[in-house]
C-alpha positions as CSV (number, residue, x, y, z in Angstrom):
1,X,38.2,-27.0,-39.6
2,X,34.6,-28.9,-39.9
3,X,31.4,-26.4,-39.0
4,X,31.0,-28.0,-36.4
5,X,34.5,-26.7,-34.8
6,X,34.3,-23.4,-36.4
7,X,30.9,-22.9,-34.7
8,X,32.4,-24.5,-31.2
9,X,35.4,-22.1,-32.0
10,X,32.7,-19.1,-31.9
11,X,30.8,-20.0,-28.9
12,X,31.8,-17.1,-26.1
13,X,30.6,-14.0,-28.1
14,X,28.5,-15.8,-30.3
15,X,25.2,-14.1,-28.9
16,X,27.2,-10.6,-29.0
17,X,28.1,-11.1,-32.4
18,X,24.7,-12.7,-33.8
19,X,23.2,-9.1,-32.4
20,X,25.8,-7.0,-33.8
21,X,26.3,-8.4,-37.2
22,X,22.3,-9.2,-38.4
23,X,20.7,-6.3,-39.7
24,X,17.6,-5.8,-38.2
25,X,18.2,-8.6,-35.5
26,X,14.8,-7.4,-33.4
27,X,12.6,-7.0,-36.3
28,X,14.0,-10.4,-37.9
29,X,13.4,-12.5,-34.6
30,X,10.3,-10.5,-33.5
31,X,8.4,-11.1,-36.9
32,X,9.4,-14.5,-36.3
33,X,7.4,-15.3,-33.0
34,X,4.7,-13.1,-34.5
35,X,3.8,-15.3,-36.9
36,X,3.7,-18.4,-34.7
37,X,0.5,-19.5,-35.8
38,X,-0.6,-20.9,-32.1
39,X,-2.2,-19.1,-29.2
40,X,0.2,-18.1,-26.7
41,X,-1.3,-20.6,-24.0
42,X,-0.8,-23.7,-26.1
43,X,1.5,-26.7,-24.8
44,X,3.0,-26.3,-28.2
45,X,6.1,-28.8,-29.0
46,X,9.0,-27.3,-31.2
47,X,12.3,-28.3,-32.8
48,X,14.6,-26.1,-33.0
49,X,17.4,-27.1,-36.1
50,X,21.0,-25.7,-35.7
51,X,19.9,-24.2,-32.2
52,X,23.5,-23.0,-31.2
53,X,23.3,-21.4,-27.8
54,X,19.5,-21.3,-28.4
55,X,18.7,-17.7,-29.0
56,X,15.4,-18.6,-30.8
57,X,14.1,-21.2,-29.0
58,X,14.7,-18.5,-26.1
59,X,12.3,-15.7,-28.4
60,X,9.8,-19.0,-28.6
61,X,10.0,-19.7,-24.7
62,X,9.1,-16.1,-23.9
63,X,5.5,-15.6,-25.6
64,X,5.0,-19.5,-25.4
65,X,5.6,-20.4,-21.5
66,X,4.0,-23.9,-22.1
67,X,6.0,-25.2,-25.1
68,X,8.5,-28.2,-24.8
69,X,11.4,-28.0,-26.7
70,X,14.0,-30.2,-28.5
71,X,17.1,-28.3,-29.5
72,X,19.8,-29.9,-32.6
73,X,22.7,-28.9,-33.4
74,X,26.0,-30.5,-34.7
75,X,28.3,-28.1,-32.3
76,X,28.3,-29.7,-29.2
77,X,29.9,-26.6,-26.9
78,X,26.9,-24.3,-28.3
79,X,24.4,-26.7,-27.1
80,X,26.4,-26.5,-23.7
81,X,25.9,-22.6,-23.8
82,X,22.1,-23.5,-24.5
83,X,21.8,-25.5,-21.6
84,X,23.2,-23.4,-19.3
85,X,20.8,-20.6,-20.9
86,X,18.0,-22.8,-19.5
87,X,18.9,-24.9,-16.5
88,X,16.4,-23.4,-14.4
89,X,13.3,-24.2,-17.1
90,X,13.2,-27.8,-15.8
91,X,12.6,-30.6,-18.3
92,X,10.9,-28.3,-20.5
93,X,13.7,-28.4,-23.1
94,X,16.2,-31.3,-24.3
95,X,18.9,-31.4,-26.3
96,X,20.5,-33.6,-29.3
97,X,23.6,-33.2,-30.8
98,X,22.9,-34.2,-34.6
99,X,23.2,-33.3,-38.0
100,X,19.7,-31.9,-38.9
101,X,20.6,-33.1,-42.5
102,X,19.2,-36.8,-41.1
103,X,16.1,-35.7,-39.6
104,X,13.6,-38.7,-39.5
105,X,10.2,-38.8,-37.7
106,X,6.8,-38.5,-38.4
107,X,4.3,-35.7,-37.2
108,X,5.8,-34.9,-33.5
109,X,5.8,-31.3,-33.6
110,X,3.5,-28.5,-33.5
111,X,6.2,-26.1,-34.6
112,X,9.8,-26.4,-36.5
113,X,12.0,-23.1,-36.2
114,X,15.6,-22.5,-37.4
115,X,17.7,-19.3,-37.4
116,X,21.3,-18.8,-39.6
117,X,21.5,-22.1,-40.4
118,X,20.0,-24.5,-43.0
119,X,22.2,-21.9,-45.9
120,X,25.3,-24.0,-45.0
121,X,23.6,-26.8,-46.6
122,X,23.4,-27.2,-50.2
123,X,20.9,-26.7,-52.6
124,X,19.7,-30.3,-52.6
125,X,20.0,-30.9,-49.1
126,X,17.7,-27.9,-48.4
127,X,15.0,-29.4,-50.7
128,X,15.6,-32.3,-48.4
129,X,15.1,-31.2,-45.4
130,X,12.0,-29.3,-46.0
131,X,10.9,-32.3,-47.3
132,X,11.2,-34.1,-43.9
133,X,10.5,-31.1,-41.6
134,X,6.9,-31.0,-43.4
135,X,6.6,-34.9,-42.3
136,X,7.7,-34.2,-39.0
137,X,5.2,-31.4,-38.2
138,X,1.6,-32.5,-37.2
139,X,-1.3,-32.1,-39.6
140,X,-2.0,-28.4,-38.4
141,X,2.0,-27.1,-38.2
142,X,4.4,-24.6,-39.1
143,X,7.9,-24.0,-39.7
144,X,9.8,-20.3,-39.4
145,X,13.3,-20.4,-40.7
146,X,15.0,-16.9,-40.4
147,X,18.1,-17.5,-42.9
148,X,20.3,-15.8,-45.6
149,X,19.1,-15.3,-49.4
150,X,21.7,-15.1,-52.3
151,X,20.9,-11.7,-54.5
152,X,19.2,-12.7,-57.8
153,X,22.2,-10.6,-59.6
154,X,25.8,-10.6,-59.0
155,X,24.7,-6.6,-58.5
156,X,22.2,-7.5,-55.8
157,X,24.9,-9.9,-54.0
158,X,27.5,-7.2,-53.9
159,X,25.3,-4.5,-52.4
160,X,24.0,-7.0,-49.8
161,X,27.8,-8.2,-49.4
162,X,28.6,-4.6,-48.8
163,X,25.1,-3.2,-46.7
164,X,26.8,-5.9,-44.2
165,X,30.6,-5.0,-44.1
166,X,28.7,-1.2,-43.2
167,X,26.9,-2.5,-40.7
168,X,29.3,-4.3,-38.9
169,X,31.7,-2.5,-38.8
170,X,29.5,0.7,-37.5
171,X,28.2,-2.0,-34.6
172,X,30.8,-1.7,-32.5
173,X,31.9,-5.1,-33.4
174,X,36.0,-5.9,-33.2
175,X,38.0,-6.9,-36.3
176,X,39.0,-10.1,-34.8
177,X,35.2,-10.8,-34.7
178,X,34.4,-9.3,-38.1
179,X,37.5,-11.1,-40.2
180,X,36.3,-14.8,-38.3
181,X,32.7,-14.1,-39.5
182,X,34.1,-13.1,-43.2
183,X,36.5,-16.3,-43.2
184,X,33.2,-18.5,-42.1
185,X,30.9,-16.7,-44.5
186,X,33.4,-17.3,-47.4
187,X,34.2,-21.8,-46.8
188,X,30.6,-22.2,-45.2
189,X,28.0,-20.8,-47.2
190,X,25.6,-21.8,-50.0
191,X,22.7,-19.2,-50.0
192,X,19.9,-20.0,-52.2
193,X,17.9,-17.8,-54.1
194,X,14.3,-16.3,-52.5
195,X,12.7,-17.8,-55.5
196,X,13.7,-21.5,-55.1
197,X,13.7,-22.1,-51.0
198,X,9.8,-20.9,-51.9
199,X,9.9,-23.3,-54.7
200,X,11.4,-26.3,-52.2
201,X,8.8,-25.1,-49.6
202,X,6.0,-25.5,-51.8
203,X,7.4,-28.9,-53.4
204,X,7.9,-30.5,-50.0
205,X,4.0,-30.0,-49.4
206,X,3.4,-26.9,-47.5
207,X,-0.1,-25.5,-47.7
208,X,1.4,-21.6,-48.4
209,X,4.8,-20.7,-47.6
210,X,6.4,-17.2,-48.0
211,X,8.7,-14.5,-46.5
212,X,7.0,-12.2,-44.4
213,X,9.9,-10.1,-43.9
214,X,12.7,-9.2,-45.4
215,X,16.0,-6.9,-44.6
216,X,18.9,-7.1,-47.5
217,X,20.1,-10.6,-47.8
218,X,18.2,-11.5,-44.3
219,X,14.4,-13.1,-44.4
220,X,11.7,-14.7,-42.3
221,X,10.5,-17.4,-44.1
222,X,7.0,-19.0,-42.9
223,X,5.7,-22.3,-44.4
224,X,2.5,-23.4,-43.0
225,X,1.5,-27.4,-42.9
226,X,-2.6,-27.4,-43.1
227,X,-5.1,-24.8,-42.8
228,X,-4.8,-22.3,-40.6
229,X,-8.2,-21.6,-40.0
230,X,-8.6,-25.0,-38.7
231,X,-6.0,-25.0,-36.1
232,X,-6.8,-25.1,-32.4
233,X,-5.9,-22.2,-30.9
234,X,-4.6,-19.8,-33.8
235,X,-2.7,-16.7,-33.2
236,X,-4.7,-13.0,-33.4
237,X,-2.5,-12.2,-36.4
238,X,-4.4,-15.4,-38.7
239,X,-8.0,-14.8,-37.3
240,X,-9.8,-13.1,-39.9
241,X,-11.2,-9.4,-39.6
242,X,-13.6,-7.3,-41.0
243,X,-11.7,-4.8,-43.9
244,X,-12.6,-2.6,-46.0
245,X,-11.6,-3.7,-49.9
């Protein structure tokens, strides 16, 4: 079976699982929107890779009512979920069945966003497509990838391995839906360490990139293209303060 299928396969209770089986699931995707560095009035334009049924660009969507959207993915029924999930939103989102691992373009988007995906490519392929999300983002853009992170120890990987049998199987999730994720985990698969998606983040260009949160083997990654300060309507969490040192 190609991922492709084996995502397809998973499409029915693939929203039930993904909230069931991530630890932290709120906190991972609500970091994620907080960090958006735009002001939540701004006709931002964002790409969402491996979009599935399109739980993230639906996190997006709600602080960001004026964004446009173009949602990727190589599983064609989960994009079929996704545009049922917005059918009523009018032309403000599209949809392209691809494989992200092409991505081509130069400086469209405001804003590139990914969730549980880009670890199914390899190593390589990750440096690669960080390499072309950067050229596809406009001079002041940013990219939030909430994805897996291999332990830096085979004692690290097995408590992380284990931290998420515990949780799921206290979710309330059903061994049917628990053996499919492990048989997925197992022949899909590559995490990468924290320190080199950093590494490939910095490498492909980004002005700072870093994880601004982090739950066991789950992170936010943000990667910012430009300076901040500069953009045009920046978000209250990147305008500076007065503190005390």
């Amino acid at each position: 079976m190609t991922i492709d299928q084996a995502f397809n396969a998973s499409t029915p209770t693939y929203d039930d699982w993904m909230q069931r089986a991530l630890l932290g699931y709120t906190d991972l995707f609500g970091t994620a929107v907080r960090v958006i560095p735009f002001g939540k009035e701004q006709p931002i334009r964002v790409l969402d890779l491996g979009a599935g049924t399109g739980s993230f660009a639906a996190h997006v969507y709600a602080l960001y009512p004026n964004a446009q959207f173009v949602l990727m993915d190589v599983a064609d029924k989960m994009l079929d979920a996704a545009r049922d999930r917005f059918k009523d939103q009018g032309g403000r989102f599209q949809f392209e069945i691809a494989d992200y691992r092409y991505l081509q373009g130069e400086e469209q988007y405001d804003l590139v966003v990914s969730s549980l995906s880009i670890h199914h490519l390899t190593d390589e392929e990750k440096s690669h497509l960080f390499q072309s999300i950067y050229g596809i983002l406009k001079p002041a853009g940013a990219f939030i990838n909430i994805d897996q992170i291999r332990g830096e120890t085979p004692a690290l990987r097995q408590l992380y391995w284990n931290r998420w049998l515990s949780h799921v199987h206290s979710s309330g999730a059903t061994e049917e839906q628990i053996n499919a994720s492990i048989e997925r985990r197992t022949r899909y698969d590559q995490d990468a360490l924290l320190s080199d998606q950093l590494t490939w983040l910095r490498q492909a260009g980004f002005d700072c990139a870093d994880i601004v949160y982090k739950n066991f083997f789950l992170g936010v990654f943000l990667a910012i293209k430009g300076d901040v300060s500069k953009f045009t309507s920046t978000s209250e969490l990147f305008v500076p303060v007065s503190r005390k040192e």
